[in-house]
mmCIF file as Biopython writes it, N, C-alpha, C and O atoms, coordinates in Angstrom:
data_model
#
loop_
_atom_site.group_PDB
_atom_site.id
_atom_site.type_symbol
_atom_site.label_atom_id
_atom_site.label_alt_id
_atom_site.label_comp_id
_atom_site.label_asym_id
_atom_site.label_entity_id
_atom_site.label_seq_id
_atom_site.pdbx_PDB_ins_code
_atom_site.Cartn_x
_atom_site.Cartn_y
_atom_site.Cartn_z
_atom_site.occupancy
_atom_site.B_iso_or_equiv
_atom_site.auth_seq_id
_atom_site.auth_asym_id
_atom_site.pdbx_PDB_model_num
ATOM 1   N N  . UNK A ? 1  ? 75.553 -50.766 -5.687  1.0 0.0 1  A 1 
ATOM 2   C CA . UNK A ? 1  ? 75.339 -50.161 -6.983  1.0 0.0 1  A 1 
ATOM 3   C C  . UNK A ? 1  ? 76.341 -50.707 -7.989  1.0 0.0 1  A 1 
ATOM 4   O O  . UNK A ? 1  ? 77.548 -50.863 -7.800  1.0 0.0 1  A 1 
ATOM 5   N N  . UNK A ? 2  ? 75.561 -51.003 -9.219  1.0 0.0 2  A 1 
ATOM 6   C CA . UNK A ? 2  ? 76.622 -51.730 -10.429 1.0 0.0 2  A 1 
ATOM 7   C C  . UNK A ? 2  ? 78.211 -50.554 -10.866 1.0 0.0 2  A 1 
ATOM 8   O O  . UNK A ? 2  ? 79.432 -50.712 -10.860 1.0 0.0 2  A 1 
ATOM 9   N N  . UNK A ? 3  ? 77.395 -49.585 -11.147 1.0 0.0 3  A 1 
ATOM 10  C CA . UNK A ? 3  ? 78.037 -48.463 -11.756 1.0 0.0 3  A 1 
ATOM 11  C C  . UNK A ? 3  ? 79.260 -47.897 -10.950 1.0 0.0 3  A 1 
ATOM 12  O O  . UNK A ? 3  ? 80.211 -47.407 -11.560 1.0 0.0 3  A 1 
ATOM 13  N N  . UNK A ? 4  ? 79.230 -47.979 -9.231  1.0 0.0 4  A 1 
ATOM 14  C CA . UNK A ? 4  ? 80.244 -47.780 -8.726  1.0 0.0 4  A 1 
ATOM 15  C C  . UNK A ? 4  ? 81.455 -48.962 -8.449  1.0 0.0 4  A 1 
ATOM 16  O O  . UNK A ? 4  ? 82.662 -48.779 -8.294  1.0 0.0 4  A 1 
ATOM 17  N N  . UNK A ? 5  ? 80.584 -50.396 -8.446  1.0 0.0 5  A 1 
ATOM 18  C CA . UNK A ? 5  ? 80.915 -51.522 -8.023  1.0 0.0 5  A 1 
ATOM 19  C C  . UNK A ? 5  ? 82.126 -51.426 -9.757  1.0 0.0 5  A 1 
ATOM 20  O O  . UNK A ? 5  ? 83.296 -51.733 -9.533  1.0 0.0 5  A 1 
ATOM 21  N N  . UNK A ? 6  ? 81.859 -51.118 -10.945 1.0 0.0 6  A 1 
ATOM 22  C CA . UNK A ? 6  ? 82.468 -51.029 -12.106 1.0 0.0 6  A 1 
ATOM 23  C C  . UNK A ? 6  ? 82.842 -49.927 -12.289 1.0 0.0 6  A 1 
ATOM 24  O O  . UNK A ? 6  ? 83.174 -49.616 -13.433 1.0 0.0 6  A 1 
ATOM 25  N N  . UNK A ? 7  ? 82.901 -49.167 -11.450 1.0 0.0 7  A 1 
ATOM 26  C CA . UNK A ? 7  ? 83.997 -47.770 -11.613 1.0 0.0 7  A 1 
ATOM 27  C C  . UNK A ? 7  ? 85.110 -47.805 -10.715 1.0 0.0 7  A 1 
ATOM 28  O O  . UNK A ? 7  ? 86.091 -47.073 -10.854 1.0 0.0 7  A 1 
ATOM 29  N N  . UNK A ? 8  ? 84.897 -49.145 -9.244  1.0 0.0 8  A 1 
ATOM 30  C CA . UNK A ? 8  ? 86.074 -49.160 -8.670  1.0 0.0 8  A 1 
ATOM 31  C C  . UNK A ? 8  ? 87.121 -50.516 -9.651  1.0 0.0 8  A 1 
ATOM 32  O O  . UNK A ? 8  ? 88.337 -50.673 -9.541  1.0 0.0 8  A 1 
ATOM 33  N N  . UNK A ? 9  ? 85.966 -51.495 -10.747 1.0 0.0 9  A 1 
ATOM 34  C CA . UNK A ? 9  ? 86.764 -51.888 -10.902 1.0 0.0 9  A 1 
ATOM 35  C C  . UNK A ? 9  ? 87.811 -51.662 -12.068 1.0 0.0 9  A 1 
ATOM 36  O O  . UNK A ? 9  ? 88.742 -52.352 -12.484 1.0 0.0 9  A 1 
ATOM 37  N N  . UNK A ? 10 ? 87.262 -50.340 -12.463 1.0 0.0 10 A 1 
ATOM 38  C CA . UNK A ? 10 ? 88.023 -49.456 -13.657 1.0 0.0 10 A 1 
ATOM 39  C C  . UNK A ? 10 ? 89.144 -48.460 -13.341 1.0 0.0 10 A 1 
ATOM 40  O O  . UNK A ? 10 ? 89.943 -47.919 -14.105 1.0 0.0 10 A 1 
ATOM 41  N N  . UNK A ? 11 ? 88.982 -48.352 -11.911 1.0 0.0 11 A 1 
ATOM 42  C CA . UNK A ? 11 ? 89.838 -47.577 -11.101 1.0 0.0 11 A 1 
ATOM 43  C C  . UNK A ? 11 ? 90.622 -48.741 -11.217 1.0 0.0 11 A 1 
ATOM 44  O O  . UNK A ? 11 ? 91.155 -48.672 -12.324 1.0 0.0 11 A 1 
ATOM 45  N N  . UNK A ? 12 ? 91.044 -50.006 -10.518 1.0 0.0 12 A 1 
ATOM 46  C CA . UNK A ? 12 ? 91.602 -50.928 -10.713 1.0 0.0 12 A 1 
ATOM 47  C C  . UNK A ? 12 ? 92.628 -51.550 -11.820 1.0 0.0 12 A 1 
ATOM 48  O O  . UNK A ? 12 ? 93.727 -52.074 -11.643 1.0 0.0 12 A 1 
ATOM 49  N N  . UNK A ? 13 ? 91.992 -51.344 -12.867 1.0 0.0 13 A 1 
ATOM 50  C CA . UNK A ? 13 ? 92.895 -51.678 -13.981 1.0 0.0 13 A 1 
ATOM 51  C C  . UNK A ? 13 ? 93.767 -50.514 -14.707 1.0 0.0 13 A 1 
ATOM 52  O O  . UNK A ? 13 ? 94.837 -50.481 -15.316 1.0 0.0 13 A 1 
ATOM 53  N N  . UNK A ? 14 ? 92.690 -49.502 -14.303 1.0 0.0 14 A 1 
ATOM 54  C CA . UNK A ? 14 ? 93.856 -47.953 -15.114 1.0 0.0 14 A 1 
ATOM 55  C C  . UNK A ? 14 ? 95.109 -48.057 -14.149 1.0 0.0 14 A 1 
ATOM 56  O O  . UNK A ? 14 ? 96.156 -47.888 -14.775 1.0 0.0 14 A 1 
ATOM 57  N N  . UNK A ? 15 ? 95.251 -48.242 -13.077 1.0 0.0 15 A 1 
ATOM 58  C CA . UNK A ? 15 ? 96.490 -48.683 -12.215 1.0 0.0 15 A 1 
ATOM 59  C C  . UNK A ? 15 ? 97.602 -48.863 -12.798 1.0 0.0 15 A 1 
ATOM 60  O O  . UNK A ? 15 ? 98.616 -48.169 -12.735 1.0 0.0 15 A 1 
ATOM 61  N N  . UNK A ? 16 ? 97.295 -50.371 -13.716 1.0 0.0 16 A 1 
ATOM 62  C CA . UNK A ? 16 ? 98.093 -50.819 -14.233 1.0 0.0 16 A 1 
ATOM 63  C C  . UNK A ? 16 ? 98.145 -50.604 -15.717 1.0 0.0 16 A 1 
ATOM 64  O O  . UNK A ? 16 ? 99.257 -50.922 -16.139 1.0 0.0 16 A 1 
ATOM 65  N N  . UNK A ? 17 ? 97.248 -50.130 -16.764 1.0 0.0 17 A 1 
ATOM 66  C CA . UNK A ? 17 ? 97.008 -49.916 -18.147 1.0 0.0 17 A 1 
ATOM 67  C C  . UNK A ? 17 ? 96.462 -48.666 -18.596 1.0 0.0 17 A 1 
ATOM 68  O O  . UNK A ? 17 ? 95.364 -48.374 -19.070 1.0 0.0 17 A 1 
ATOM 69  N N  . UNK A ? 18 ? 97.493 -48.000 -18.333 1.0 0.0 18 A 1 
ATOM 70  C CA . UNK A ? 18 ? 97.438 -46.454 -19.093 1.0 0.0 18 A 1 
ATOM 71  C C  . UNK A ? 18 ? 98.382 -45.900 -19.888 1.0 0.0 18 A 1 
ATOM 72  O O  . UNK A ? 18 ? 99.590 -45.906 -19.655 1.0 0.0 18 A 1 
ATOM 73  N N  . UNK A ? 19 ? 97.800 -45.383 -20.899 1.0 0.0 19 A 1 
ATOM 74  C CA . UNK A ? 19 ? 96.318 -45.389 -21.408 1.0 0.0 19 A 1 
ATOM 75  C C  . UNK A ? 19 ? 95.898 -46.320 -22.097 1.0 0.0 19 A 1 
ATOM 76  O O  . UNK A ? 19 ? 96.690 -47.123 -22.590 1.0 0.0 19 A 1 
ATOM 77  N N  . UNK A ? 20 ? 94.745 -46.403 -22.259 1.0 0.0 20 A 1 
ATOM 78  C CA . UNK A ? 20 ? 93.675 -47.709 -22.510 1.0 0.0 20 A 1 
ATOM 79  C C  . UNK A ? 20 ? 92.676 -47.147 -23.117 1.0 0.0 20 A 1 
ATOM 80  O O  . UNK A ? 20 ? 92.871 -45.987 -23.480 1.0 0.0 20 A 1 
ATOM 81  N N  . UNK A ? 21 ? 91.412 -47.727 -23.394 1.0 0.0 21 A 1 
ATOM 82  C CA . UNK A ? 21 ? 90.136 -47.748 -24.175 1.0 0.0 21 A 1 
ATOM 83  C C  . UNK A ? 21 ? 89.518 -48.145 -23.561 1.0 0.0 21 A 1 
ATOM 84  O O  . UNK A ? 21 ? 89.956 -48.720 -22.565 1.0 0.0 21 A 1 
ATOM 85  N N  . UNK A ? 22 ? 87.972 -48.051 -23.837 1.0 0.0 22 A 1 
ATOM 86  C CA . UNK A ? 22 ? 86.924 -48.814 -23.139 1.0 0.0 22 A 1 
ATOM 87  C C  . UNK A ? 22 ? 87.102 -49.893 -23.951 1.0 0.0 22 A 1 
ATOM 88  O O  . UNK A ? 22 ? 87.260 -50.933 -23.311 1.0 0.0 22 A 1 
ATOM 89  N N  . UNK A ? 23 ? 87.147 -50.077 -25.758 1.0 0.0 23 A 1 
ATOM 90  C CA . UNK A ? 23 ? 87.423 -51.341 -26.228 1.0 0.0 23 A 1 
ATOM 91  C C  . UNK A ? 23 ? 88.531 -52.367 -25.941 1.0 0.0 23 A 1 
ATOM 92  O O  . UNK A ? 23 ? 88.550 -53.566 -26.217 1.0 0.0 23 A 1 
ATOM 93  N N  . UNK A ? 24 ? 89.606 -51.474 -25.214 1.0 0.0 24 A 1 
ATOM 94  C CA . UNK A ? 24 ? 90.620 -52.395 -25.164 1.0 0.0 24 A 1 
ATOM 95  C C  . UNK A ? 24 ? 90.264 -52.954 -23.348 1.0 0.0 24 A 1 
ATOM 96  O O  . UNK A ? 24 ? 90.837 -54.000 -23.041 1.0 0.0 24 A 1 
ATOM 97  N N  . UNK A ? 25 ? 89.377 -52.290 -22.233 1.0 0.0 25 A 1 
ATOM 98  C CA . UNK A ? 25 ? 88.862 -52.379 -21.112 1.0 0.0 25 A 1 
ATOM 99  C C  . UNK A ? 25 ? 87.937 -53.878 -21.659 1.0 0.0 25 A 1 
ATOM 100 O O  . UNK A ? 25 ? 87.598 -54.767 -20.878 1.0 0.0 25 A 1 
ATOM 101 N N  . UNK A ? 26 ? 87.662 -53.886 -23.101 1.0 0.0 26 A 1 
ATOM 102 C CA . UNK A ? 26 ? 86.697 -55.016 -22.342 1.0 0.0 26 A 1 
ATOM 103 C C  . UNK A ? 26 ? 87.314 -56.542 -23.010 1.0 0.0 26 A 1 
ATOM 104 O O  . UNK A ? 26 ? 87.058 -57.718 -22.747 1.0 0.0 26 A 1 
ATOM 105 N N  . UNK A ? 27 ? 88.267 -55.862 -24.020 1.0 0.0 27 A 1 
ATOM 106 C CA . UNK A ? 27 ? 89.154 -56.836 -24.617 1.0 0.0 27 A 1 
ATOM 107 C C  . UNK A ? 27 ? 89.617 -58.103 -23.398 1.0 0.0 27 A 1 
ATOM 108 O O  . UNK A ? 27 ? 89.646 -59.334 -23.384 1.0 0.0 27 A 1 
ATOM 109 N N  . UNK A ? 28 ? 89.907 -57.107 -22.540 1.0 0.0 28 A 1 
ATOM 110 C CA . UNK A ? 28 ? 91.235 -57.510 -21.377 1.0 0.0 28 A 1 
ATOM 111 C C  . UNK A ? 28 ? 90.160 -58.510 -20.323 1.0 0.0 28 A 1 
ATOM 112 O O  . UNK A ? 28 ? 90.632 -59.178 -19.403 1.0 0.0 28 A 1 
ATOM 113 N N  . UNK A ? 29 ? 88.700 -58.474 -20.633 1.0 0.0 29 A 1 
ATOM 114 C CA . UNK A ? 29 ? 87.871 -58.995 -19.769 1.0 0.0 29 A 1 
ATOM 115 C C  . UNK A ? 29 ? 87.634 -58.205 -18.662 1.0 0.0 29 A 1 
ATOM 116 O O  . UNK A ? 29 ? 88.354 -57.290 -18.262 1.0 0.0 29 A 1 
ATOM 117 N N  . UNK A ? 30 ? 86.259 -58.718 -18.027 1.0 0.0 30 A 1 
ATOM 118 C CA . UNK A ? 30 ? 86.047 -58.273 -16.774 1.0 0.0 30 A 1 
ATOM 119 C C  . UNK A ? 30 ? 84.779 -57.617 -16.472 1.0 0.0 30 A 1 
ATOM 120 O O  . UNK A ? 30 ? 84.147 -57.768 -15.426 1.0 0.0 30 A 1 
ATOM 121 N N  . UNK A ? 31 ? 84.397 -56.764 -17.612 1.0 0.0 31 A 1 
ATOM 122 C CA . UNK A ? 31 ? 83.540 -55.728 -17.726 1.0 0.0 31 A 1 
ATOM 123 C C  . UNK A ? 31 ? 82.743 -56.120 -19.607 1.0 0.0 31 A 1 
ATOM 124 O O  . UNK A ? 31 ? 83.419 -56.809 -20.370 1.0 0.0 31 A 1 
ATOM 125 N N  . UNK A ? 32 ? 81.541 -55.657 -20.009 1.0 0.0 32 A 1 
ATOM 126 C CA . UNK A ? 32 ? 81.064 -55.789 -21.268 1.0 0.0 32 A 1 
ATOM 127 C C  . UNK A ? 32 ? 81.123 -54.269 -21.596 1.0 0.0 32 A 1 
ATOM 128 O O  . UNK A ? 32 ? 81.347 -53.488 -20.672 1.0 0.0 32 A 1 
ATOM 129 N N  . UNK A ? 33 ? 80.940 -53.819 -22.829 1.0 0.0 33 A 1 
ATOM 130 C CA . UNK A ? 33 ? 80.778 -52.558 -23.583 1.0 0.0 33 A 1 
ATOM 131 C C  . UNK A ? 33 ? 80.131 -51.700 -22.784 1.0 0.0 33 A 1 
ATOM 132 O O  . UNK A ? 33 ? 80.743 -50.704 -22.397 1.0 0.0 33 A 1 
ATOM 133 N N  . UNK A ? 34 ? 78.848 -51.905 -22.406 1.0 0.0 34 A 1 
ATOM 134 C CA . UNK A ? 34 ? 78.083 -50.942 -21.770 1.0 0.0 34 A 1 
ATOM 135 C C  . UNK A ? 34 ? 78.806 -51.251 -20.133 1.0 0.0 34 A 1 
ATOM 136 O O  . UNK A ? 34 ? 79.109 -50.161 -19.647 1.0 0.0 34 A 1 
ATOM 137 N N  . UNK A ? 35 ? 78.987 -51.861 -19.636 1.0 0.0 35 A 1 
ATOM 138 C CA . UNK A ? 35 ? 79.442 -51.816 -18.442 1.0 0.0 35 A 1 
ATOM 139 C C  . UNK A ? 35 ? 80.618 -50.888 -18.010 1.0 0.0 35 A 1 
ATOM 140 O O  . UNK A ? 35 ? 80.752 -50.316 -16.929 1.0 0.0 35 A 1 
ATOM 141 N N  . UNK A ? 36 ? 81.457 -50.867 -19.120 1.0 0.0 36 A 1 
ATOM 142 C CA . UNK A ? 36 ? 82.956 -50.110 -18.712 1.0 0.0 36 A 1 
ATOM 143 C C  . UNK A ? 36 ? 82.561 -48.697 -19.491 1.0 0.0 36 A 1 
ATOM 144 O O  . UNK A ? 36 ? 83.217 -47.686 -19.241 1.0 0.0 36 A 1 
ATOM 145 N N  . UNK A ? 37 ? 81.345 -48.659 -20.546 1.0 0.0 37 A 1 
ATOM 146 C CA . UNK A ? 37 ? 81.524 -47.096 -20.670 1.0 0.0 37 A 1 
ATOM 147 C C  . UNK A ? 37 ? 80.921 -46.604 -19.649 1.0 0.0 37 A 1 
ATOM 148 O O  . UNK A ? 37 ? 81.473 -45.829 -18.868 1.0 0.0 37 A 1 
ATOM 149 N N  . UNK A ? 38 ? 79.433 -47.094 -19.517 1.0 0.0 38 A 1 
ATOM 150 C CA . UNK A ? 38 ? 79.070 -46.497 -18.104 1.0 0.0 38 A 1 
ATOM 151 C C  . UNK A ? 38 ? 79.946 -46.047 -16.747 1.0 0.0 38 A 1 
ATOM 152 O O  . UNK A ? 38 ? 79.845 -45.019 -16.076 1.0 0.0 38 A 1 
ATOM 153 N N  . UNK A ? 39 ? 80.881 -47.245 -16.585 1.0 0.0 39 A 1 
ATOM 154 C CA . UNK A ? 39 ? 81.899 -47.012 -15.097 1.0 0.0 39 A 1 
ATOM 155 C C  . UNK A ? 39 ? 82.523 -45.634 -15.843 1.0 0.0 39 A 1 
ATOM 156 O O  . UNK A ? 39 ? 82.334 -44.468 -15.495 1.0 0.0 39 A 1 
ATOM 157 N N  . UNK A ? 40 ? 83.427 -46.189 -17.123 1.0 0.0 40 A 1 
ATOM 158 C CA . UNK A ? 40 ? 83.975 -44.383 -17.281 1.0 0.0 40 A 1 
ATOM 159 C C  . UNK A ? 40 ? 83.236 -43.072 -17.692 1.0 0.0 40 A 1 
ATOM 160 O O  . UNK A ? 40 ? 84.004 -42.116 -17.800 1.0 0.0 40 A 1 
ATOM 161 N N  . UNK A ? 41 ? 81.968 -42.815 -17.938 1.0 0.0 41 A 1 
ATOM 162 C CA . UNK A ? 41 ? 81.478 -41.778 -18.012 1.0 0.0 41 A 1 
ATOM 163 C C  . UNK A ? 41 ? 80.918 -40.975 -16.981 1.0 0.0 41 A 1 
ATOM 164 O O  . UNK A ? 41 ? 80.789 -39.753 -16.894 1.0 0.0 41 A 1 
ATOM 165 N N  . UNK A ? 42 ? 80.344 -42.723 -15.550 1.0 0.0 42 A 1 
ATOM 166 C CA . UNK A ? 42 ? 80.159 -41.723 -14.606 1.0 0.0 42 A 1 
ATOM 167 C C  . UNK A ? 42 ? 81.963 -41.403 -13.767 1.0 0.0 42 A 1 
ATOM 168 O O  . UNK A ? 42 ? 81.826 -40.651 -12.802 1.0 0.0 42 A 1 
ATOM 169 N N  . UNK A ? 43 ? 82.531 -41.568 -13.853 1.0 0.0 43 A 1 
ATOM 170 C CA . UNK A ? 43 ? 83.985 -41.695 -13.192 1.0 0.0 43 A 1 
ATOM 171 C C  . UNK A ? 43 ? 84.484 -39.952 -13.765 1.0 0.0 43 A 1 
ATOM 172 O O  . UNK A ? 43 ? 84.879 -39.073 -12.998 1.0 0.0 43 A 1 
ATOM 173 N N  . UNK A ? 44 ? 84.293 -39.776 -15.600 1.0 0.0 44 A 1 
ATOM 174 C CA . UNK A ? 44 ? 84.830 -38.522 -15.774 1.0 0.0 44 A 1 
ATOM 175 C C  . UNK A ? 44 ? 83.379 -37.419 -15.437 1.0 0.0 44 A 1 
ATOM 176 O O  . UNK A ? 44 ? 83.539 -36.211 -15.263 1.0 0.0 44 A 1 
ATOM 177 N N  . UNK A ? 45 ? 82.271 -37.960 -15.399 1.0 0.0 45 A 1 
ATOM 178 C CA . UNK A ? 45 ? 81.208 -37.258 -15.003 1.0 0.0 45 A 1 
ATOM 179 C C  . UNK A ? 45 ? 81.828 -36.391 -13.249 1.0 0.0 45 A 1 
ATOM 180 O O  . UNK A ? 45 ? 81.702 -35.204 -12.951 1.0 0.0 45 A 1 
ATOM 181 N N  . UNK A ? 46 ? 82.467 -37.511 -12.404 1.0 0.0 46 A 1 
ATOM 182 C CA . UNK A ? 46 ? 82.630 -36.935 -11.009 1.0 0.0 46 A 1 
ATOM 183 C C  . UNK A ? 46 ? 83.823 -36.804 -10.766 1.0 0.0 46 A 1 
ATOM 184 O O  . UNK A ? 46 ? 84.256 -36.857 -9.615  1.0 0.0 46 A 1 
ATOM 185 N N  . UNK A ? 47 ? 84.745 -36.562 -12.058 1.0 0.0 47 A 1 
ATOM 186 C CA . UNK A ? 47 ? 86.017 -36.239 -11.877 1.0 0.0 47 A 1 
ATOM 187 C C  . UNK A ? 47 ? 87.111 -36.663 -11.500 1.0 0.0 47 A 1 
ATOM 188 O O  . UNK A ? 47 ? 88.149 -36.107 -11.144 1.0 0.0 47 A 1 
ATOM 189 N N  . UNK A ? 48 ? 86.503 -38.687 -11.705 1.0 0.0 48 A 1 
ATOM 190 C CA . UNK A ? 48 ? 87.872 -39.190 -11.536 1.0 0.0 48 A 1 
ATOM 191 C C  . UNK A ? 48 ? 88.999 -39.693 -11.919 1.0 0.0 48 A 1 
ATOM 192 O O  . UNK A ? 48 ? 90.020 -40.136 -11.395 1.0 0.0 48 A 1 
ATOM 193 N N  . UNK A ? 49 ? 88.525 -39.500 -13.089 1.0 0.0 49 A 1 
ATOM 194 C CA . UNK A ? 49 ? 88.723 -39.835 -14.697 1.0 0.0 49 A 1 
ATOM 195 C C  . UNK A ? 49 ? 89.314 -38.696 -15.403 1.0 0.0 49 A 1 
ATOM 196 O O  . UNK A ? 49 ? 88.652 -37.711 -15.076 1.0 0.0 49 A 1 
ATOM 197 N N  . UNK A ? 50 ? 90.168 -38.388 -16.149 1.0 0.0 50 A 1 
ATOM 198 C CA . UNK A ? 50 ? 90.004 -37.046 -16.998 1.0 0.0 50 A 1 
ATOM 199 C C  . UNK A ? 50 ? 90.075 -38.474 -18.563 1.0 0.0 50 A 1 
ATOM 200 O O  . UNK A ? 50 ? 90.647 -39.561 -18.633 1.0 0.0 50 A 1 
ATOM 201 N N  . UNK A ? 51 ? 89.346 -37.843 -19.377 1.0 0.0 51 A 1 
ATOM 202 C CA . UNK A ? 51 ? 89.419 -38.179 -20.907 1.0 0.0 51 A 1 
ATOM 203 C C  . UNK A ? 51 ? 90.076 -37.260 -21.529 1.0 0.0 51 A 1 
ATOM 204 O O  . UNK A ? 51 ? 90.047 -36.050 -21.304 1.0 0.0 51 A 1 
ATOM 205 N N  . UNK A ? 52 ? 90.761 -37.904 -22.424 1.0 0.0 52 A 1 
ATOM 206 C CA . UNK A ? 52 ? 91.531 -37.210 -23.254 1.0 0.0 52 A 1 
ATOM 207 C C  . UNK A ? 52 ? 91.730 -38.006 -24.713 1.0 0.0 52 A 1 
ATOM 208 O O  . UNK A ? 52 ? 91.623 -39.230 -24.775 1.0 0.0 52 A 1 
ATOM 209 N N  . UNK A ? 53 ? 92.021 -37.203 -25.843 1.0 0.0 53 A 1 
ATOM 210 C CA . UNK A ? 53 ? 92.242 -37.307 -27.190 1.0 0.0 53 A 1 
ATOM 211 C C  . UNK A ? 53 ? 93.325 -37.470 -27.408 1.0 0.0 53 A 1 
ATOM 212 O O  . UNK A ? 53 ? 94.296 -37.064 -26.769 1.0 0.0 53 A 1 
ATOM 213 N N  . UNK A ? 54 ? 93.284 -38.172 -28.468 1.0 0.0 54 A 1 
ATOM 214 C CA . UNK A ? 54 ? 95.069 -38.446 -29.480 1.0 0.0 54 A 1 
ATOM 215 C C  . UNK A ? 54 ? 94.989 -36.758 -30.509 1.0 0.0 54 A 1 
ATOM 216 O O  . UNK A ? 54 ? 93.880 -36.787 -31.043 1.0 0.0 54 A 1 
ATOM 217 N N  . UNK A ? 55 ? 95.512 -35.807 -30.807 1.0 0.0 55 A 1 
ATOM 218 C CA . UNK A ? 55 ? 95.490 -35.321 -31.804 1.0 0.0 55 A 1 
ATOM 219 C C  . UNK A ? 55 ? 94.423 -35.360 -32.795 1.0 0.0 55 A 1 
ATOM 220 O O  . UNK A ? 55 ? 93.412 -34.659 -32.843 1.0 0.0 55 A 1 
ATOM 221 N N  . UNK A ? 56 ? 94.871 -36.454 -33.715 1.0 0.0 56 A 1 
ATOM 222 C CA . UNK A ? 56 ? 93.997 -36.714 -34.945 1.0 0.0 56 A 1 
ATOM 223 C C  . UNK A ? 56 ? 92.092 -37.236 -34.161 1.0 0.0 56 A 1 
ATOM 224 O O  . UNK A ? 56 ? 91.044 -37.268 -34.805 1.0 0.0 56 A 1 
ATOM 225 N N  . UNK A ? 57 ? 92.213 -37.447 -33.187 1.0 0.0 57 A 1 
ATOM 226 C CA . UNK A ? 57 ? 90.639 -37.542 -32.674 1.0 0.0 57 A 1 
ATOM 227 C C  . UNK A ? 57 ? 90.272 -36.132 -32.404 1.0 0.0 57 A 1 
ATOM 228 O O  . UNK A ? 57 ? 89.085 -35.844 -32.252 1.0 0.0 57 A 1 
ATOM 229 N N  . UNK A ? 58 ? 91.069 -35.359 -32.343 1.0 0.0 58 A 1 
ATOM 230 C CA . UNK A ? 58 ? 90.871 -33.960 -31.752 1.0 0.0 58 A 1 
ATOM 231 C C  . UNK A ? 58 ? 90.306 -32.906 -32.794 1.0 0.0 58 A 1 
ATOM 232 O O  . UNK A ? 58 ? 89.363 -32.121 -32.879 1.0 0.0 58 A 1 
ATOM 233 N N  . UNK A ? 59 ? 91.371 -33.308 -33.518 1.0 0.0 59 A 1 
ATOM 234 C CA . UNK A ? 59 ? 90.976 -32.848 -35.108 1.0 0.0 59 A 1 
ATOM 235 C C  . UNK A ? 59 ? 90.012 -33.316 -35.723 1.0 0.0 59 A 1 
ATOM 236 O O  . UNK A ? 59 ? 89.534 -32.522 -36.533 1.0 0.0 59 A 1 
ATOM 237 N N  . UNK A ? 60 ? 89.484 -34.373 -35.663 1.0 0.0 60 A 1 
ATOM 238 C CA . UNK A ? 60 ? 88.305 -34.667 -36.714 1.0 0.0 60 A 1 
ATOM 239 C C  . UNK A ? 60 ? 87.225 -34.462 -35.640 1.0 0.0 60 A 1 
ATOM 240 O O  . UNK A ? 60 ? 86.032 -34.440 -35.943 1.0 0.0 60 A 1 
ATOM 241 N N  . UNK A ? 61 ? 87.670 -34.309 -34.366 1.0 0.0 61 A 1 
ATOM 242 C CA . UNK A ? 61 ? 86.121 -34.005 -33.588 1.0 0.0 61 A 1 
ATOM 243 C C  . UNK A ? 61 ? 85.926 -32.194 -34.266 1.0 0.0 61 A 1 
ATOM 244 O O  . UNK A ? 61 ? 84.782 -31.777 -34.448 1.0 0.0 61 A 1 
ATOM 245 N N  . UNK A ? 62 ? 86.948 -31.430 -34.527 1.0 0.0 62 A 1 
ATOM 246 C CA . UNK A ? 62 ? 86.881 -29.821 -34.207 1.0 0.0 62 A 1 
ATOM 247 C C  . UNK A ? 62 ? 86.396 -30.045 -35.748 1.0 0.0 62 A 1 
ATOM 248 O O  . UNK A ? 62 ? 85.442 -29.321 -36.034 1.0 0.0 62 A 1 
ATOM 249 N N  . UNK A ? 63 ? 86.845 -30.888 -36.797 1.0 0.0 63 A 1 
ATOM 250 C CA . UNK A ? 63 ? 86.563 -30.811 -38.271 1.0 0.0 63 A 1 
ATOM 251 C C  . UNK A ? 63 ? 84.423 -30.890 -38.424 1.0 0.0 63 A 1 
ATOM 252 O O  . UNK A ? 63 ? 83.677 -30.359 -39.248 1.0 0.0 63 A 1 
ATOM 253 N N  . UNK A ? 64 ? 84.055 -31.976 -36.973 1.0 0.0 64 A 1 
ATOM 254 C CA . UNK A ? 64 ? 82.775 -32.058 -37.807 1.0 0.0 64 A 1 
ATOM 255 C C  . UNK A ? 64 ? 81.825 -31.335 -36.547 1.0 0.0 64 A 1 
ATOM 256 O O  . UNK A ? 64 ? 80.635 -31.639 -36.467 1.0 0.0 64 A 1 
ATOM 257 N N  . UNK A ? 65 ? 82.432 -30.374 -35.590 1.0 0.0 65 A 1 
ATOM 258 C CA . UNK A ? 65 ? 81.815 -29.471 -35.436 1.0 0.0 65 A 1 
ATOM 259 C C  . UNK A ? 65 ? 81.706 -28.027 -35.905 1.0 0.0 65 A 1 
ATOM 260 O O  . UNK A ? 65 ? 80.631 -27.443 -35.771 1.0 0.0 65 A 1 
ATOM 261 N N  . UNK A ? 66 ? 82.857 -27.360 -36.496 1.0 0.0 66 A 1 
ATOM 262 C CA . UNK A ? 66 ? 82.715 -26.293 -37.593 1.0 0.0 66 A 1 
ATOM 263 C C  . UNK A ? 66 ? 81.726 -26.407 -38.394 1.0 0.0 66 A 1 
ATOM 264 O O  . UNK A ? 66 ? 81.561 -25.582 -39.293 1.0 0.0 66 A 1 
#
């Protein structure tokens, strides 16, 4: 399977580059856009992953759901 085969290799690089981006995941090579969000969405989907916000992402997420 692609999605696990690119979630071990996302497991792989958070090792060494945390915290990171999926843009800066594909900067670094290895993986394309859709490839590394997929690995990390199913990864925080099964909990291996936690995502997390800077502040100011936090805030403008809570600003344009009010």
């Amino acid at each position: 399977m692609k999605v696990s085969r690119n979630a071990q290799r996302t497991i792989e690089y958070l090792h060494e580059h945390q915290p990171t981006t999926v843009a800066r995941m594909v900067l670094d090579g290895g993986m394309n856009s859709r490839d590394a969000s997929n690995a990390v969405h199913d990864g925080v989907g099964r909990g291996v992953f936690e995502a997390s916000r800077t502040p100011a992402q936090a805030e403008a997420r809570d600003r344009n759901i009010s």
